[in-house]
Structure formats: structure tokens, C-alpha cells
C-alpha positions as CSV (number, residue, x, y, z in Angstrom):
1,X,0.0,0.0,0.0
2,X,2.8,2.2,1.0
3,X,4.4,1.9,-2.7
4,X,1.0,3.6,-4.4
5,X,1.9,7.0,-3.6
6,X,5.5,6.7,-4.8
7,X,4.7,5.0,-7.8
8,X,2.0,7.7,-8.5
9,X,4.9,10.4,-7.8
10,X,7.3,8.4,-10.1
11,X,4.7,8.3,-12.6
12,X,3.7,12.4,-12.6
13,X,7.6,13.3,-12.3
14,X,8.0,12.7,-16.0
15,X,4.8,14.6,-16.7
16,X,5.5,17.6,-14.8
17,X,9.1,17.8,-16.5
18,X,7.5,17.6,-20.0
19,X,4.6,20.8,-19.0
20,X,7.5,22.3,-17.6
21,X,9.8,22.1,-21.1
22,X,6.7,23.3,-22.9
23,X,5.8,26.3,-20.9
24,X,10.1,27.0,-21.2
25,X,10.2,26.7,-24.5
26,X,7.1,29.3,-25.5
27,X,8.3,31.6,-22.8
28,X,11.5,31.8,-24.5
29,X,9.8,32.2,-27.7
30,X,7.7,35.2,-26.4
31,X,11.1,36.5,-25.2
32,X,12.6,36.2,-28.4
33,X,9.7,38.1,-30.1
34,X,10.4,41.2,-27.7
35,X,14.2,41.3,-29.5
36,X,12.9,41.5,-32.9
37,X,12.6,45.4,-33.2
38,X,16.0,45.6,-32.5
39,X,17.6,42.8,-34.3
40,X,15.3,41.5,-36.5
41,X,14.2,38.0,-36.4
42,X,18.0,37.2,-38.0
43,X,20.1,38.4,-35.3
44,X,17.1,37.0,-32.5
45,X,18.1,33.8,-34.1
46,X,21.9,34.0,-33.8
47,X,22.5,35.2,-30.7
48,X,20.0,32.2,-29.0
49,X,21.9,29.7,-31.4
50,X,25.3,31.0,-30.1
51,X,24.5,31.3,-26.8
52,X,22.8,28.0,-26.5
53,X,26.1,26.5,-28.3
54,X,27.8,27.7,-25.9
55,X,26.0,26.7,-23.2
56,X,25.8,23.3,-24.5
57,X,29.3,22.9,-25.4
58,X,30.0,23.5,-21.3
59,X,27.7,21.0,-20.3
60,X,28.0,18.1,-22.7
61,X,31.9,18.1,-23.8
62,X,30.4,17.4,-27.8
63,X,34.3,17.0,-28.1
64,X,34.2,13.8,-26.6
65,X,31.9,12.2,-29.4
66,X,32.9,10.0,-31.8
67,X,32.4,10.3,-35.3
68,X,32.7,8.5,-38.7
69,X,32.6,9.5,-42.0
70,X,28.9,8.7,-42.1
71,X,28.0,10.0,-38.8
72,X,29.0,13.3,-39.7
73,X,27.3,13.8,-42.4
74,X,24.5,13.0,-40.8
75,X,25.2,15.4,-37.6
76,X,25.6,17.9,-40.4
77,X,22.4,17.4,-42.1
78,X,20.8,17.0,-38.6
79,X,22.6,20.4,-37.4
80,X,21.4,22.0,-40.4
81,X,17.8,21.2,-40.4
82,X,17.7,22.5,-36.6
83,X,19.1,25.8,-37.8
84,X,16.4,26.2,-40.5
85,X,13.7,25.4,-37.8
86,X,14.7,27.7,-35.6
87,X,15.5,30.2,-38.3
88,X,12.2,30.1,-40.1
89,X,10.2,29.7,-37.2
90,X,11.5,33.1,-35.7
91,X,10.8,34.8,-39.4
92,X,7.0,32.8,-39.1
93,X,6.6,35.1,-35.6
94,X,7.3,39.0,-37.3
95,X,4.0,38.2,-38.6
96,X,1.8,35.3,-37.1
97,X,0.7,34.5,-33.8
98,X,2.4,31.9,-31.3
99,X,0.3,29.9,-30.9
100,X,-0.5,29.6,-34.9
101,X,3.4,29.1,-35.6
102,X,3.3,26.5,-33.3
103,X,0.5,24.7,-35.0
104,X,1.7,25.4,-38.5
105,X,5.0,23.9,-37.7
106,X,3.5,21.1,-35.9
107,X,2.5,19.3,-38.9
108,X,6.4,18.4,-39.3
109,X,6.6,15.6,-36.8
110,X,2.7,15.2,-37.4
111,X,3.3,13.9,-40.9
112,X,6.7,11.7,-40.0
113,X,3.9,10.5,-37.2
114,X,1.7,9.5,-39.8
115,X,4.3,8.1,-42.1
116,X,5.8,5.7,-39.5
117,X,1.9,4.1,-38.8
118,X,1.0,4.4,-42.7
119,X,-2.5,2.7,-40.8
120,X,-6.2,3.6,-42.7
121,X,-7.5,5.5,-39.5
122,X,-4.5,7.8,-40.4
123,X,-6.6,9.4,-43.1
124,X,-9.2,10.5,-39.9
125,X,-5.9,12.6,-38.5
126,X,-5.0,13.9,-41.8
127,X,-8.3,15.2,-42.3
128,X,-8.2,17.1,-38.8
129,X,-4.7,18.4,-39.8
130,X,-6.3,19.2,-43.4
131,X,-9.4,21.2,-41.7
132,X,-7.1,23.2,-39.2
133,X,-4.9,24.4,-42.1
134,X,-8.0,25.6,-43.9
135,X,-9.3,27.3,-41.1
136,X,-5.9,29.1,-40.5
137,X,-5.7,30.1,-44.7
138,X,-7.1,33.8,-45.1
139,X,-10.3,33.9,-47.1
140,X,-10.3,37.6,-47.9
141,X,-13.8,37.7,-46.2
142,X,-12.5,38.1,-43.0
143,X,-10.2,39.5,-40.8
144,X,-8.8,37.0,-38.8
145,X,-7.1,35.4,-41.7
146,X,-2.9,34.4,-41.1
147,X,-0.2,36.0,-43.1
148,X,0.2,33.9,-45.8
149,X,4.4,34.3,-46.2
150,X,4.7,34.5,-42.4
151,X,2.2,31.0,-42.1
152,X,4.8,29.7,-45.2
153,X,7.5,30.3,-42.8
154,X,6.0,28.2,-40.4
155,X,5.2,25.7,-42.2
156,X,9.0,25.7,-43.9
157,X,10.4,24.9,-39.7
158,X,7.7,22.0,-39.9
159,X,9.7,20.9,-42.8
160,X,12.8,21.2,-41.1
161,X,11.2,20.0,-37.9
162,X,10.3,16.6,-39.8
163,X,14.5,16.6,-41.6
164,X,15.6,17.5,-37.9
165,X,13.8,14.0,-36.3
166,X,14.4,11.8,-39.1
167,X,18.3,12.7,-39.1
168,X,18.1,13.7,-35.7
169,X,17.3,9.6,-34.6
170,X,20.6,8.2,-36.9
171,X,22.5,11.2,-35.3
172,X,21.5,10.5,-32.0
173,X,21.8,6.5,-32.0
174,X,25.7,7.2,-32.2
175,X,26.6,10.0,-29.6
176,X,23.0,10.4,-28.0
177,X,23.2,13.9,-26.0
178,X,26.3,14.9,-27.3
179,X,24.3,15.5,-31.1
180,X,22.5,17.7,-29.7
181,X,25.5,19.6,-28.7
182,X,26.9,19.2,-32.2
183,X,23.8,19.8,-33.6
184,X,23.0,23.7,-32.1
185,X,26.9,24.3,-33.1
186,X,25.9,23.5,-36.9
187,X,22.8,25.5,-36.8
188,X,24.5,28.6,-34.8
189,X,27.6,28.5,-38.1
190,X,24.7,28.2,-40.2
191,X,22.5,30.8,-39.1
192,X,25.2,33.3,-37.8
193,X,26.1,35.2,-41.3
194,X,22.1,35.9,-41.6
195,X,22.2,37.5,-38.5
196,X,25.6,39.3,-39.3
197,X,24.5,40.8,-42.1
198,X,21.2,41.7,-41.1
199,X,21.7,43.4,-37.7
200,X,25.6,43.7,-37.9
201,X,26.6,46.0,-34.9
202,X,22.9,45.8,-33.1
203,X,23.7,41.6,-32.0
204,X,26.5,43.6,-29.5
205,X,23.9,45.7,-27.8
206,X,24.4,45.0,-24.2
207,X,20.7,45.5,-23.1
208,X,20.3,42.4,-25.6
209,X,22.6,39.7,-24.0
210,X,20.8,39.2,-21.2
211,X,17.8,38.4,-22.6
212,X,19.4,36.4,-25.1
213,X,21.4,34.7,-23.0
214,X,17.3,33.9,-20.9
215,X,16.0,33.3,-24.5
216,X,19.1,30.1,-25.3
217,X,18.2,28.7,-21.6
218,X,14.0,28.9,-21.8
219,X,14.5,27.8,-25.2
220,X,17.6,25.2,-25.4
221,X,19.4,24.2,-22.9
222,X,16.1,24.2,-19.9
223,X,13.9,21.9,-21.8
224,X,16.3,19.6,-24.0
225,X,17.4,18.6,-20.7
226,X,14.0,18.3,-19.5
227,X,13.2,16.4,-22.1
228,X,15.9,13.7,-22.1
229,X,15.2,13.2,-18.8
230,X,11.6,12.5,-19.1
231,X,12.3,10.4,-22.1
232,X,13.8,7.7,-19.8
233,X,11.3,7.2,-17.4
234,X,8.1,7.0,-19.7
235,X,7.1,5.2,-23.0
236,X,8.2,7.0,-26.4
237,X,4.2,6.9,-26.8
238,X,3.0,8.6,-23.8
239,X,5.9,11.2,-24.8
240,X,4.6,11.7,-27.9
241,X,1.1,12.7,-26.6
242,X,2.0,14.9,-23.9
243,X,4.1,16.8,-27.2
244,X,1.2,17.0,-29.3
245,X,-0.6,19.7,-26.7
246,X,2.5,21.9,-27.4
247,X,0.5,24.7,-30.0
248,X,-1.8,25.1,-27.3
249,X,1.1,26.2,-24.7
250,X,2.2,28.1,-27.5
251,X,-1.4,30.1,-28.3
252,X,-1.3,30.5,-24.0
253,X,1.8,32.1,-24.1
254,X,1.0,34.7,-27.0
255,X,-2.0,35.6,-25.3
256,X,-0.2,36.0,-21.7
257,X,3.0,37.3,-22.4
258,X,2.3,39.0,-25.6
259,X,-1.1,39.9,-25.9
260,X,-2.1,37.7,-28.7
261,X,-5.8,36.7,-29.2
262,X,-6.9,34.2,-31.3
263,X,-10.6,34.5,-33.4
264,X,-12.7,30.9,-32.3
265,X,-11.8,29.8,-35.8
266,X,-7.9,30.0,-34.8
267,X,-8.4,28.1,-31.4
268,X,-10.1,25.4,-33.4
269,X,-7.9,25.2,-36.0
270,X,-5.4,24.3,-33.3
271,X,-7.3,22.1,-31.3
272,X,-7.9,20.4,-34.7
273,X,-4.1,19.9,-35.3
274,X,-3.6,18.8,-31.6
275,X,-6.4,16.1,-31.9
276,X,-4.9,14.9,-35.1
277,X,-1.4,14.4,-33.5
278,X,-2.7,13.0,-30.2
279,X,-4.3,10.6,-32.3
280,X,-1.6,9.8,-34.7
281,X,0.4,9.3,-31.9
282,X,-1.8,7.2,-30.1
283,X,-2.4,4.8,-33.3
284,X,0.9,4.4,-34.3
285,X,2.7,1.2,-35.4
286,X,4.7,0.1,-31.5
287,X,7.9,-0.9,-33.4
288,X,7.9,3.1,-35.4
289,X,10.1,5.2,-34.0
290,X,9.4,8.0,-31.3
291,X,9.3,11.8,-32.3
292,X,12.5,13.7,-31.5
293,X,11.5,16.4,-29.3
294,X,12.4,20.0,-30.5
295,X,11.9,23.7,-31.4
């Protein structure tokens, strides 16, 4: 009897550390956002890529892994894929709500979700998905339409997103947390002459480091290590489903942090896209591979 209340507290740990990399990670982005009219998007990107590589590279040694020929093409591939996510999905937010970004680059790891079960009932969550993107396409009729190049952005980091966890499970089988290390070093060389060239002198502001330094630990270093913990002590499955709520954290922390509020039509466009990944997740095939958290 005495082992009930320990199991139950074994069981939640994993839980709460997965809510709490989820609220990090759309903090930081709400962060980020408030460096944009200084930097741009661009130089937002590089300086949270650099200082997360830095961070990283302190904490995991990435010097210590060991690579072939092979492997390093694919940490390269994986690296640059992460860079492009985190690159487009900053360039998504000049003009498109959280919580929408989130959702529109959720159907990344939605789709690699729905490749690995390849089951009939997937067509049910590729309909949802296929409803909340139309409800989330302006009309011209009304208002609350999304940017179309700033929704294209978003969809371009799902792209990435789905590149970054296919490569991102080869890369990882090798060195494990260490690619993730290699990985943000990649993407921060990659990203790095955007943000040069776009902000130049403004990425040394010293008001800015701060905050960028908050934005590489809400966003990076916090909940990837949150995240490989929790992976541990629960099934890739039940990971997977606690992931798919992430658009909604995302549309909370718009509205709280940044004032952002959603028509009805919006909310159930992204209740639509959670529903279809909770349920992808749910029916996929036991021996397909778990989604690689990220963003």
C-alpha cells in the first residue's frame, strides 16, 4: 500500500518535467519576439543559437563524441535542419501568432507520425490536420485570416522540424546527447552570417545579452534537458502525446506574455491539429520510431 503514492509520484515526475519544457520553451519564444525590433528575427536567431552553443558545449563536452565518415554527415544534415527550424520559425513570428506558428509547424513531426503508422484511420488525422490548415488560410472575407508568407514560414520549420527527427534519430543513435550539442553548433555556423548581415553591430547591444542569454536557456538548454530526462522514465508513446498539446502552450503564451488573441476559428484550427497528432500518436505502429522532441 505504501508503494502507491510513490509509484504515482514516479509516474507524474516525467509529466511535470515535460509541462514544464513546454511552458520553457514558448516563454522563450515570447522572449525572443520582444528582440525583434531591435535585431530582426535574424540576429534573435543568432545570438539564442550562439549562446545555446555555448552553453551546450559547457555541459556536454560534444568534443568527446565520436564520429565517422557517415556520422558526420548525418550530424551535419541534422545540425542544419535545426538551424532552419529555428531560423524560419522566428521569421513565421514577425507576422503570425504563437500559438498559430506552433500549429503550422507542428505538422512536421505530425506527418513523420503518420508516415511511420502508414494505418487507414490515419486518413481521420490527416483530415483534422487538413481542416485546421484551412481554417488558418485567409479567405479575404475576414479579418482574422494568417499572413500567408509568415504561415509559409511556419510551415517551412515543420519541414525542417520533420528533416531534424528523421536525421536527428541516426544522429542521436551514435553519440546520444552529445548531437544535440553538435547539432546547435551547426545551426548557430549556419544561421550566424544571416544574422551578421542583417543586424551587424545591433547583435552587440548590451541591453540584448541578457535576454538572449534567458532566451538560449527557456528555449535550449532548460527543456532539451527536461526532455531527455523525461524520455527515460516514460514510454516514447506517452511522450509523444504529452508533445502533441504543445500549439496550445504556444497560443497560451501569446496571449499572456504577448497579448495575442486568437478568433474561435484559430483556437479550433489548433485544437484540430492537436487532436490529429494525439491521435496519430496514439495509433501508431509500436515498433515506429518515437518523435524527436524540438523547437
Amino acid at each position: 500500500m505504501t508503494a502507491s503514492p510513490r509509484n504515482l509520484a514516479s509516474s507524474l515526475f516525467p509529466v511535470a518535467l515535460i509541462l514544464i519544457a513546454m511552458a520553457s520553451i514558448q516563454s522563450g519564444a515570447s522572449l525572443a519576439k520582444s528582440m525583434f525590433p531591435v535585431i530582426g528575427a535574424q540576429g534573435t536567431t543568432t545570438l539564442r543559437l550562439i549562446f545555446a552553443s555555448i552553453i551546450m558545449l559547457i555541459l556536454l563536452r560534444p568534443w568527446r563524441a565520436k564520429l565517422t565518415a557517415q556520422s558526420l554527415r548525418t550530424v551535419i544534415v541534422y545540425g542544419m535542419a535545426l538551424g532552419g527550424m529555428n531560423f524560419l520559425f522566428y521569421m513565421s513570428l514577425r507576422t503570425v501568432p504563437l500559438g498559430i506558428a506552433v500549429a503550422l509547424e507542428f505538422t512536421g513531426p505530425l506527418a513523420v507520425a503518420i508516415y511511420a503508422s502508414r494505418r487507414a484511420i490515419d486518413f481521420l488525422w490527416i483530415a483534422l490536420a487538413v481542416v485546421g490548415l484551412l481554417l488558418l488560410i485567409p479567405t479575404g472575407a475576414t479579418r482574422a485570416g494568417v499572413d500567408l508568407i509568415g504561415a509559409g514560414y511556419a510551415l517551412g520549420a515543420g519541414v525542417c522540424w520533420a528533416l531534424y527527427i528523421l536525421f536527428g534519430q541516426k544522429a542521436g543513435a551514435d553519440n546520444g546527447v552529445q548531437t544535440a550539442a553538435l547539432g546547435v553548433m551547426i545551426a548557430a555556423l549556419l544561421v550566424a552570417p544571416i544574422g551578421l548581415v542583417h543586424a551587424g553591430s545591433a547583435l552587440l547591444t548590451p541591453s540584448l545579452i541578457p535576454i538572449a542569454i534567458g532566451v538560449a536557456i527557456l528555449s535550449t538548454a532548460l527543456p532539451y534537458t527536461l526532455e531527455m530526462i523525461a524520455l527515460t522514465r516514460m514510454p516514447a508513446r506517452t511522450f509523444g502525446t504529452l508533445m502533441s498539446i504543445e500549439p496550445a502552450f504556444g497560443a497560451l503564451s501569446g496571449l499572456v506574455f504577448l497579448q495575442e488573441y486568437l478568433s474561435l476559428a484559430q483556437w479550433a484550427a489548433i485544437i484540430c491539429i492537436i487532436l490529429a497528432s494525439v491521435g496519430a500518436t496514439l495509433t501508431m505502429n509500436a515498433r515506429a520510431k518515437p518523435v524527436v522532441p524540438a523547437d
